[in-house]
C-alpha positions in Angstrom: 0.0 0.0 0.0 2.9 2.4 0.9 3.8 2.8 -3.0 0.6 4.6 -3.6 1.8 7.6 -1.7 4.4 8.4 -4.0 3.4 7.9 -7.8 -0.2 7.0 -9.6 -0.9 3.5 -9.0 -4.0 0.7 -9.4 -6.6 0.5 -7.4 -6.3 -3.1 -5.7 -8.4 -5.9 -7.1 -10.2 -6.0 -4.4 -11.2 -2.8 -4.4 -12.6 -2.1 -8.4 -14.5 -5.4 -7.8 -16.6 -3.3 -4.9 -16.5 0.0 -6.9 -18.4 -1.8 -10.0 -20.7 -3.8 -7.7 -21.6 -0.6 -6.2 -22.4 1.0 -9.3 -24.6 -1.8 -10.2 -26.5 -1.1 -7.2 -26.8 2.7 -7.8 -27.1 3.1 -11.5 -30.0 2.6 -13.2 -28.0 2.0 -16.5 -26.0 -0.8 -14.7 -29.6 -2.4 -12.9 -31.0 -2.7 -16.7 -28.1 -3.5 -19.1 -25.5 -5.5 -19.8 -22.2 -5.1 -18.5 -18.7 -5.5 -20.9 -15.4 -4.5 -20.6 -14.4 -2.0 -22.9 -11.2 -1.3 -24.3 -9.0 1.6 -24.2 -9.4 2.3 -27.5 -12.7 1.5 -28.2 -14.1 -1.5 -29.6 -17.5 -2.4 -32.2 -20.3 -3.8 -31.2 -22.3 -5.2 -34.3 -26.1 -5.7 -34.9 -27.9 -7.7 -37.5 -31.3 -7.4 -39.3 -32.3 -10.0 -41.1 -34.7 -8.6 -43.6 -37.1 -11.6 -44.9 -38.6 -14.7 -42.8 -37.4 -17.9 -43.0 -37.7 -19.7 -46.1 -39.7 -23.4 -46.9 -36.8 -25.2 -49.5 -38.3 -28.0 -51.2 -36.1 -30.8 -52.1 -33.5 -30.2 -54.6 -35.7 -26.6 -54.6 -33.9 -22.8 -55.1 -32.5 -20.8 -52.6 -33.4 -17.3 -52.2 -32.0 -14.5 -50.6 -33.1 -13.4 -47.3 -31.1 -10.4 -46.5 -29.5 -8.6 -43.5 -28.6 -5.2 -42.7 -25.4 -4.9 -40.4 -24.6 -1.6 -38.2 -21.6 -1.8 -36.6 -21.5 0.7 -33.2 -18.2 1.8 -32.1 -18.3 2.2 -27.8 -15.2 4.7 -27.3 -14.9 5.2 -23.8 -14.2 8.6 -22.0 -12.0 9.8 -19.1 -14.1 10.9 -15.7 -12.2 12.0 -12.9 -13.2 12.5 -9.2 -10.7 14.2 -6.8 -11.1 15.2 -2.7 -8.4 16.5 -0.4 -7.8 14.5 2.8 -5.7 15.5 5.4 -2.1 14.8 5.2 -2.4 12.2 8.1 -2.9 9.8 5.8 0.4 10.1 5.0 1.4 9.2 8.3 -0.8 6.9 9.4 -0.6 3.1 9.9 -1.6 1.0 6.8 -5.0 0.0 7.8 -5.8 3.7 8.8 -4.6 4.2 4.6 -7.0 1.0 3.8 -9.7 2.8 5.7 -9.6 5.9 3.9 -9.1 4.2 0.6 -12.3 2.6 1.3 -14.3 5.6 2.3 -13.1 7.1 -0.5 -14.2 4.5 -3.0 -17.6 3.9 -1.6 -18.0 7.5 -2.2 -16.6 7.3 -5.4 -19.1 4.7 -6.3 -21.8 6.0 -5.8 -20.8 9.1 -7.6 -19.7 7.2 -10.8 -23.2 5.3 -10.5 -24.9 8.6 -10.8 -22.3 9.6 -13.4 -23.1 7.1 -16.2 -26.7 7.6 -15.9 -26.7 11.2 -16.4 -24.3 10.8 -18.6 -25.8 8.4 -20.9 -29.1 9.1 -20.2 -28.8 12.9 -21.2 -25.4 13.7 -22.8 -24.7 16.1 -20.0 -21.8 16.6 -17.9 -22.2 15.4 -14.4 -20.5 18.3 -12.6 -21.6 21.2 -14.5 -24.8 19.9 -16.0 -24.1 20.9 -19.2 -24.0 19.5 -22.3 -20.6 18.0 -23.1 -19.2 18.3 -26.7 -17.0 15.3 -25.7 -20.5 12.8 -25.4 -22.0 14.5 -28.1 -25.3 12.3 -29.5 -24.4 9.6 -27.9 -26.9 9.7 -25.1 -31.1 8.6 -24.9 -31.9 12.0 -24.8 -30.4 13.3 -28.6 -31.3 9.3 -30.0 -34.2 8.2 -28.8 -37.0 10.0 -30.5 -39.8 8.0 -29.6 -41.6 10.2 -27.3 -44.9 10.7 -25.2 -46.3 13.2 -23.3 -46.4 12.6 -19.3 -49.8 12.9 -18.0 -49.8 12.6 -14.3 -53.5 11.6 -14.1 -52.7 8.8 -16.1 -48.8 7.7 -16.2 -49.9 3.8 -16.4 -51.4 5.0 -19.9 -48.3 6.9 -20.7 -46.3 3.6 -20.5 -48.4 1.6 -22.4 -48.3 4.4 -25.2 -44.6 3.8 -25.3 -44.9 0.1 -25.3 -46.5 0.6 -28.1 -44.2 2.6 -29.8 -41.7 0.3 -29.5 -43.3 -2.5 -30.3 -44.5 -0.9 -33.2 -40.8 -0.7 -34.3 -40.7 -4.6 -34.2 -38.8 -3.9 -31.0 -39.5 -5.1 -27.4 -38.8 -3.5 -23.7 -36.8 -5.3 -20.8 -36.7 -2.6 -18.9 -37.9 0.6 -17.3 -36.5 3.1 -15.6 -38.3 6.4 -14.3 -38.0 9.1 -12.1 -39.2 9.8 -8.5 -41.9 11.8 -10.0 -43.4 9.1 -12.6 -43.6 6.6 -9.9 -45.5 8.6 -7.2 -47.9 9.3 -9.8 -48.1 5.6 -10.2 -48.4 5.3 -6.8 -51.5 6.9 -6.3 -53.5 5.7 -9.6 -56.6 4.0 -7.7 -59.0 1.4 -8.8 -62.0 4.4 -9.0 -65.1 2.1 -7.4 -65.4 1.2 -4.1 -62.7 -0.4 -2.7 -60.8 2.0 -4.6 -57.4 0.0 -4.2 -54.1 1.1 -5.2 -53.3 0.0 -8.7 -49.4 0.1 -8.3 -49.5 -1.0 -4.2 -45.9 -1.9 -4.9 -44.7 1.6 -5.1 -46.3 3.4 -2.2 -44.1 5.3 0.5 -42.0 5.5 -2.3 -40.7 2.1 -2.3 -38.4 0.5 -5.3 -39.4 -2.8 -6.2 -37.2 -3.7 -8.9 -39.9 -5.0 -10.9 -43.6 -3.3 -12.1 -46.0 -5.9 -13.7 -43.3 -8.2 -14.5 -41.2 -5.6 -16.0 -37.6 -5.0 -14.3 -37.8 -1.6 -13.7 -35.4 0.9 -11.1 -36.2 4.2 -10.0 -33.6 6.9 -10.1 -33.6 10.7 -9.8 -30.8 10.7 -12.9 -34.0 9.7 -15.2 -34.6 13.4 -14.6 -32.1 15.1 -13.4 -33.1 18.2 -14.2 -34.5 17.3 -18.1 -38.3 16.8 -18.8 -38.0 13.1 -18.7 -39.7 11.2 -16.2 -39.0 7.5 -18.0 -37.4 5.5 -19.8 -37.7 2.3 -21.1 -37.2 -0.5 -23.9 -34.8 -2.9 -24.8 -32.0 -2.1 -22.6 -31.1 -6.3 -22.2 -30.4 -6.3 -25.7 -30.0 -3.0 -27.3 -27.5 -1.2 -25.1 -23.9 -1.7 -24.0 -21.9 -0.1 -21.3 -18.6 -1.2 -19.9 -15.6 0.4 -18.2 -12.0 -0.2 -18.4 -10.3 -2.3 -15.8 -7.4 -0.3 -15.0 -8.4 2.3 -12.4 -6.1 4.4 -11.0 -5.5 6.3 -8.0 -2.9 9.0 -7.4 -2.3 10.7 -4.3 -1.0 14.2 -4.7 1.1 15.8 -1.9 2.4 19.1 -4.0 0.5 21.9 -5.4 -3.3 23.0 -6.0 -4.6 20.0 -8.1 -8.2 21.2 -8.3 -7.5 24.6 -8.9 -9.1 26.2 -5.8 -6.5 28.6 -4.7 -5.3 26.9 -1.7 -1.8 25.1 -1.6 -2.0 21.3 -0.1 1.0 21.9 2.0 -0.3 24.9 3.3 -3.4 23.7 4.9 -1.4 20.3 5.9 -4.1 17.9 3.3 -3.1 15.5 0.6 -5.5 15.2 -2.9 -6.7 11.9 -3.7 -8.0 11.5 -7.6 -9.1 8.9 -9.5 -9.5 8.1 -13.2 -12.1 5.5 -15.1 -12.6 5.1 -18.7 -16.5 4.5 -19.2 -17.8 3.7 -22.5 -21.7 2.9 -23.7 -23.9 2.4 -26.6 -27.6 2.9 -28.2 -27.8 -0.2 -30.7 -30.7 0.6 -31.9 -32.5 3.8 -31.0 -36.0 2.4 -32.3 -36.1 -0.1 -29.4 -36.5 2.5 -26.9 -39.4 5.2 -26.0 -38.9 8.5 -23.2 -41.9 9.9 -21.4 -41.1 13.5 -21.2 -42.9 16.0 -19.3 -43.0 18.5 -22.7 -43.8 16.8 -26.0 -41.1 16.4 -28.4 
């Protein structure tokens, strides 16, 4: 552990193991989707179409041509960085006070990089600043997905169904759903009308987070919205959409200077400056297997 105090170095094994498996649990992305490990320089992820049916070929009978369309999608992954001083005890301290910290650190790191990718991918937007990063570009639900329906808060279930169809119209189909706080109160109090007048959605009340609605897997997330005008989205996330991360993270602890810029000198207030780098990469594979519910129609 001691070499990590003087140059950049790996996070332990150990360690980027618990940092993805928190971001599974945090990210809606990662609750809905399929996980891969992406390369430094990017790698393609291919999708076929097969244009006709299946043929009947009578004996000694003529082939025909069936027909496929190929798109290749090329995943790059991008650099994200979290930093936070500490204070320079950690310098000093015994190495299971530095495991400690290293720990803290990554949980909180987690949870941020969780949050990260979703608004990320969801929205194209940079987590930080919220706005829109040249560097994501169109590659995001948000610029891609174009299938759209208005939210109606008196009837969300309807809303969903809409978009079902939309998809499905598309010859696509939906795995998953993922919605914002907002969508699934109003799903929470939809009521049967008569009189027993029963919750519809009894799973959701008290704002609970079932992972499942109907049968569908489904997570609830504020990064749905996060501050856009979506409130959910959902379709083919099992198939049509790829994320994965490189498996090289690394951690440098800086001793020297003002590494995030805010005008105060690490020596001088006694702290060290721990940053991390991961390279996250993802992918829409088809844009027609998806559908948003946005609270303005588009």
């Amino acid at each position: 552990m001691s070499n990590v105090l003087s140059k950049s170095n790996l996070f332990d094994p150990t360690l980027v193991s618990d940092l993805i498996n928190k971001v599974k649990g945090k990210s809606s992305i990662a609750v809905l989707s399929k996980q891969t490990p992406i390369a430094f320089n990017g790698q393609k992820e291919f999708t076929f179409t097969l244009d006709s049916d299946i043929d009947v070929v009578a004996e000694n009978g003529k082939k025909t041509k069936g027909g496929a369309t190929v798109e290749p999608i090329t995943i790059v992954p991008i650099k994200v960085e979290y930093g936070a001083r500490v204070s320079d005890e950690f310098l000093y301290g015994s190495e299971e006070y530095k495991l400690d910290a290293l720990k803290a650190f990554n949980e909180g790191y987690a949870k941020k990089l969780a949050r990260g990718l979703d608004i990320m991918a969801f929205h194209g937007l940079n987590p930080r600043t919220k706005a829109a990063s040249t560097v994501i570009g169109d590659n995001n639900f948000d610029k891609a997905v174009t299938q759209a329906v208005t939210f109606t808060d008196a009837n969300p279930d309807q809303n969903i169904e809409s978009a079902v169809a939309m998809i499905q119209g598309a010859e696509g189909s939906v795995s998953g759903l993922a919605l914002d706080p907002q969508f699934s109160a109003a799903l929470a109090a939809m009521r049967t009308g008569d009189t027993t007048n029963v919750r519809l959605f009894p799973e959701l009340a008290w704002g609970a987070n079932p992972g499942a609605i109907n049968g569908l897997p489904s997570d609830i997330n504020t990064t749905v919205g996060a501050g856009t005008n979506d409130v959910a989205i959902l379709g083919d996330f099992a198939n049509m959409f790829r994320w994965g991360y490189a498996k090289e993270i690394p951690l440098e602890v800086i001793q020297y200077g003002d590494p995030d810029n805010s005008g105060q000198d690490l020596k001088g207030y006694n702290q060290v400056y721990l940053r991390s780098e991961t390279y996250l990469g993802w992918g829409i594979l088809d844009a027609s297997s998806f559908a948003r519910v946005t609270k303005s129609a588009e």
